[in-house]
Each structure stands twice: as C-alpha cells, then as structure tokens.
C-alpha positions as CSV (number, residue, x, y, z in Angstrom):
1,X,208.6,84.4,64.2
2,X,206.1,87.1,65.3
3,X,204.1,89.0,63.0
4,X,206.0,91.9,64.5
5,X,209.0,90.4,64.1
6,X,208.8,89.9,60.3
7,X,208.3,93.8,59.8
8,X,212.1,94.5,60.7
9,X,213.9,95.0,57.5
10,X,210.8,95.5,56.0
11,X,211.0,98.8,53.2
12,X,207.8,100.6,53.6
13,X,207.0,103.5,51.1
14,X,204.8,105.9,54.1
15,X,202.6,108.0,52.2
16,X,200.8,111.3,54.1
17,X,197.4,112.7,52.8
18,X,196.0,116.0,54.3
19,X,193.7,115.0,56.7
20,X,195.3,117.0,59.0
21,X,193.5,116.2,62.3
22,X,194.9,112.8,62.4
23,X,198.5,113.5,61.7
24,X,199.8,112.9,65.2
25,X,198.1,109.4,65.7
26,X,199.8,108.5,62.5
27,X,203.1,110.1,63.4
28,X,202.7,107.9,67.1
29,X,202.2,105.3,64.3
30,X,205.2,105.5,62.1
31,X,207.4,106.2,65.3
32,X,206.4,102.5,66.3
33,X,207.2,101.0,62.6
34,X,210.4,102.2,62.9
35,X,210.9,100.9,65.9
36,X,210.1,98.0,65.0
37,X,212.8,98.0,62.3
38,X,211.1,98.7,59.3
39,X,213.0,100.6,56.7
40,X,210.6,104.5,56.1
41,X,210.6,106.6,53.2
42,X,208.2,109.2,53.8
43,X,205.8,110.9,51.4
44,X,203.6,114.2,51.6
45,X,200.7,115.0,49.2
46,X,201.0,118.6,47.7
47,X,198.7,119.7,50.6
48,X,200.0,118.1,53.1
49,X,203.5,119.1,52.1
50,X,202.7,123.4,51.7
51,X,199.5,124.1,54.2
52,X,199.7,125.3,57.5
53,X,196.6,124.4,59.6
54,X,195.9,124.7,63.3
55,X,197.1,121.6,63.7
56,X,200.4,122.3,62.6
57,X,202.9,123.9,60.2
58,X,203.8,122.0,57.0
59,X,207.5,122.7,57.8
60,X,206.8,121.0,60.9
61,X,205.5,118.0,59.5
62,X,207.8,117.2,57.1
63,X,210.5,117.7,60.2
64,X,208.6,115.6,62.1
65,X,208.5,112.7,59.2
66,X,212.5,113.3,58.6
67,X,213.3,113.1,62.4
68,X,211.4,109.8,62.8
69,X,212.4,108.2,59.3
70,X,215.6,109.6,59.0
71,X,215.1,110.0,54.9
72,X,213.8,113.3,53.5
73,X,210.3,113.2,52.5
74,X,209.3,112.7,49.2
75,X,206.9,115.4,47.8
76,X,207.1,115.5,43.7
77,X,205.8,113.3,41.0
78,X,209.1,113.5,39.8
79,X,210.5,112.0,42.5
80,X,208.1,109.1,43.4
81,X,208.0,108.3,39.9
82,X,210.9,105.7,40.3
83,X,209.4,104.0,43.1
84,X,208.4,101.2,41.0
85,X,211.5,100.8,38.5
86,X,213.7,100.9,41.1
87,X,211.4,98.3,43.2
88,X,211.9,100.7,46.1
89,X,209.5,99.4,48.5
90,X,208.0,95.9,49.8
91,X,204.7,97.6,50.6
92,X,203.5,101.1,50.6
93,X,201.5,103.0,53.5
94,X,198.8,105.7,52.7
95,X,198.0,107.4,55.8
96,X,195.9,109.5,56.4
97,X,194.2,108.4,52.8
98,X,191.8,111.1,52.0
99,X,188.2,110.9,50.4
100,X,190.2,113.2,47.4
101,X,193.1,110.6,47.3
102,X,190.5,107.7,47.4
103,X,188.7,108.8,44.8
104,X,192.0,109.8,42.2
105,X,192.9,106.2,43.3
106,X,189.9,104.5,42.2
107,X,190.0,106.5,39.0
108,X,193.4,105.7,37.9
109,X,194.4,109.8,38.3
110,X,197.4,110.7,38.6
111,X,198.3,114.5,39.4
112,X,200.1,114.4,42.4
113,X,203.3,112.4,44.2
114,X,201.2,110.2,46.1
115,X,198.9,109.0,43.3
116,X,202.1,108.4,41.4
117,X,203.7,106.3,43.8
118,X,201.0,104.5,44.3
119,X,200.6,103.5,40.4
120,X,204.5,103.1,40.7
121,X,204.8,100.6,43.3
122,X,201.4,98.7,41.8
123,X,203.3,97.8,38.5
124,X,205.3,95.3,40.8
125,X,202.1,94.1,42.3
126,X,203.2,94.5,45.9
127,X,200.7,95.4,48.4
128,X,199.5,99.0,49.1
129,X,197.8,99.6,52.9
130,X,195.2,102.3,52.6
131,X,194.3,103.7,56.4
132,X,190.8,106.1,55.4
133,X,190.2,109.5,57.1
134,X,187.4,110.7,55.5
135,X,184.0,112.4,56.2
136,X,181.7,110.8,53.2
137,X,183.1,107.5,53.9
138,X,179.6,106.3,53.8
139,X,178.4,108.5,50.9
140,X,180.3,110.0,48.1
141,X,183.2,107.8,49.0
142,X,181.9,104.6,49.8
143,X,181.5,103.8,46.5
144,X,185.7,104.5,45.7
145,X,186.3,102.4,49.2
146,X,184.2,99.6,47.4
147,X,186.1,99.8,44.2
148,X,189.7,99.5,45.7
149,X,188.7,96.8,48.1
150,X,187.5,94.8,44.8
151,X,191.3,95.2,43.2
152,X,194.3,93.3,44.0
153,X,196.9,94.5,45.8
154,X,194.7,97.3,47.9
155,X,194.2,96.7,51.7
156,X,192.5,98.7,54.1
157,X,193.4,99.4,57.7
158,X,190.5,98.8,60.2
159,X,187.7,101.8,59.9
160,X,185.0,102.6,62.5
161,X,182.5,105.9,62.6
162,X,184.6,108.4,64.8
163,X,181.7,110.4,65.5
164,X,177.8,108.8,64.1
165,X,175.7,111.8,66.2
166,X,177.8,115.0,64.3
167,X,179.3,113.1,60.9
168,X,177.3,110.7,60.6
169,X,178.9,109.5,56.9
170,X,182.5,109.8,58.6
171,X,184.6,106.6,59.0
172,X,188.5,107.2,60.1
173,X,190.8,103.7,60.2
174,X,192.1,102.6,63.6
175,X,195.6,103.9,63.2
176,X,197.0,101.4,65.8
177,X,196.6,98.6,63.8
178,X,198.5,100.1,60.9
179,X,201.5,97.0,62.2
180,X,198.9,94.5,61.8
181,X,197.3,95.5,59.0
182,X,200.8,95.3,57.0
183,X,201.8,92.0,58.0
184,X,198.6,90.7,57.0
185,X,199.1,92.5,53.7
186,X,202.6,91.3,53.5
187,X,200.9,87.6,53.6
188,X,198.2,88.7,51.1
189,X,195.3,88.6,53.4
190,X,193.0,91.6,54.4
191,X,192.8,91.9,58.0
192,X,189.3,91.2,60.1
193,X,187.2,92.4,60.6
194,X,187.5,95.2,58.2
195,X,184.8,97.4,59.7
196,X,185.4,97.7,63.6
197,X,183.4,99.7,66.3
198,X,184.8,102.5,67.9
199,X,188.4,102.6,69.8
C-alpha cells in the first residue's frame, strides 16, 4: 500500500488559521486530501471565520471549505469541544498555523475553536500536523516552534524562508507536502528534513 493510499478513509479534523495570504495554496491542498479519500471536517479560527481581507471574503472561505469538504465548517468552541469525546478525528490539520495560534498552543490557551480542538483531539493522543505561516518564525516564535516540536503528538509540515532579503525572520511550511507529512504522522514519525530550502 502507498502512503497515499492509506490516507483514503482517513478522518482528518482541517483546521484554518488567518494567515490569509496562503489560503489558496491550502485550499489547492485540502482539494487534493479529499481526493485522495480522506474524510474533512473543516475548522475556521474566529479571524479567519469573520474578516474580510484583499485576499478574500470570510463568506467566501468558509464556502470554499464547505464546497470542497462537503461538512459545514466548524467555527465555535462549543462546537469543537466534542472533538475529542466523540474521538472524531484520526489526526487533525492546522493550516495555515499562525505565530498567534503557535504561541496559545504552546501555552496551553485556550480561547478560541481551534485551540480547543486541538486540546480536544490531544486527550486521545492522536497526532496533530501543524503547517507554520508566520513572519517571526525565527524570532518571537521560534521559541513556541521549539516547544511543540519537544511534545508528543505535534508534527510540523516542512518550513523554508519564503522571502530572507524582505522578512528575514519569516518561515512558511511547504503546503504541498501536507499528504506526506500526515502519513508520516499517522506512522508516528516527523517527516525530513523538517527545515527545507525554498520551493
């Protein structure tokens, strides 16, 4: 069986953070997990679920997640609460993950329907796949992207510097290898190398 092949059936929890520029190489992302067979119940931050930005209308987006899914997306602590009582995923996706998200993550916060599912689906120890967007990957951040790699059950999606002349602290995962990175995680391995050059 190919790695690819073990992903169909697969119930993946798909969690959206607003870093807003990369939404449509995650979308192109999600569009290929589903093809792929994998079982999608998206999720929106508070942001990403009520701000409109040039790169889109948050009525768009969460159209855009429902079309491609085929589940209505997820948006309240209330409702991603149950996530981990109800065992309702075999891994869950954050993507985009934000420097904010990182660092509630690494602090145990949770104020907001991402943070929550992720401390939801944790309690059953299954794996959670982080894919960074961030602009202070390599300052104020680092040191949250340090703590989560150091705990069980956290994975990271390949990350390279999207742009070291203009931000030179940003770091943004390779969104491609969001399939990969999964299986991997599904298998308890983080997959290398972690830090990549540019794509």
């Amino acid at each position: 069986m190919s790695d690819f092949q073990k992903l169909s059936g697969l119930r993946v929890g798909f969690a959206v953070c607003g870093s807003f520029c990369t939404f449509s190489r995650v979308f192109e992302q999600l569009e290929q997990l589903a093809a792929l067979g994998c079982e999608i119940t998206p999720i929106m931050s508070q942001n990403a679920y009520s701000l409109d930005t040039r790169f889109g209308t948050a009525q768009s987006h969460a159209a855009r997640l429902y079309e491609i899914t085929g589940r209505t997306v997820l948006h309240e602590i209330t409702t991603t609460e149950p996530i981990g009582p109800k065992k309702m995923f075999d891994v869950l996706v954050v993507a985009p993950c934000t420097g904010n998200t990182l660092a509630k993550l690494a602090a145990g916060i949770t104020d907001g329907p991402v943070c929550m599912a992720v401390k939801s689906h944790l309690r059953n120890q299954r794996p959670v796949v982080i894919a960074v967007s961030t602009n202070d990957a390599l300052a104020g951040s680092a040191k949250n992207i340090g703590t989560l790699r150091n705990y069980r059950n956290f994975y990271f999606v390949p990350i390279f510097q999207d742009d070291s002349a203009g931000k030179p602290f940003s770091m943004i995962a390779d969104f491609s290898k969001l399939p990969q990175t999964i299986s991997e995680a599904m298998d308890g391995r983080q997959i290398q190398p972690a830090i990549i050059t540019r794509q």
